[in-house]
C-alpha angles and dihedrals in degrees: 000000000000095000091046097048078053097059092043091067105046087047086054088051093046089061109034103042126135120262111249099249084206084063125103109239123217109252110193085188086065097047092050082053093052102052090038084051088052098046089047095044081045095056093042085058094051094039089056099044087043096066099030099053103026117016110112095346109318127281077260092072096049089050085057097047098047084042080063089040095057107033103034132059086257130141138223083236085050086055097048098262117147104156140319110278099024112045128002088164103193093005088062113134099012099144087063095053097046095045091054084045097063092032084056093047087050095050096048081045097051088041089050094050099052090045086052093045083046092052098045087050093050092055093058 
């Protein structure tokens, strides 16, 4: 009777102790964030390569047309230009591709500049 009293009460501790207030708690709505923050951090990547590296060609493709613009004896009208708002033939859509360019070129930098500021802080 005495044993079993014993494990009754441990059984009854067991079950009715008191949290650790020092202990992490599980938080489904963080985890919900957090999976909502990657997804959105994951689109916002692909947007930007998208259109850096594939809208209307690439900004690759409208390096390699100024570089013939510049260094051959080509035309805008060689290249498919007929006029601003009409036809940019290999420049189209060059907005786009300069504008995920500079975007690109802030983020790396941003990204530069935390992993720099988190290794300083690690040395100290």
């Amino acid at each position: 009777m005495k044993r079993a009293k014993t494990v009754l009460d441990r059984l009854r501790r067991f079950f009715t102790e008191e949290d650790d207030p020092n202990e992490p708690v599980y938080d489904p709505t963080h985890l919900g964030g957090a999976v909502i923050i990657i997804l959105t951090a994951l689109g916002c990547l692909y947007w930007l390569l998208w259109t850096l590296l594939v809208y209307e060609g690439g900004i690759f493709l409208k390096i390699k047309a100024l570089g013939r613009l510049l260094f051959t004896s080509a035309t805008l009208k060689d290249l498919g230009y007929e006029g601003f708002p009409y036809a940019l033939g290999a420049f189209e859509g060059w907005i786009g591709n300069l504008s995920a360019l500079v975007l690109c070129v802030a983020v790396a930098a941003a990204l530069r500049r935390l992993y720099v500021r988190g290794r300083n802080a690690a040395k100290r």
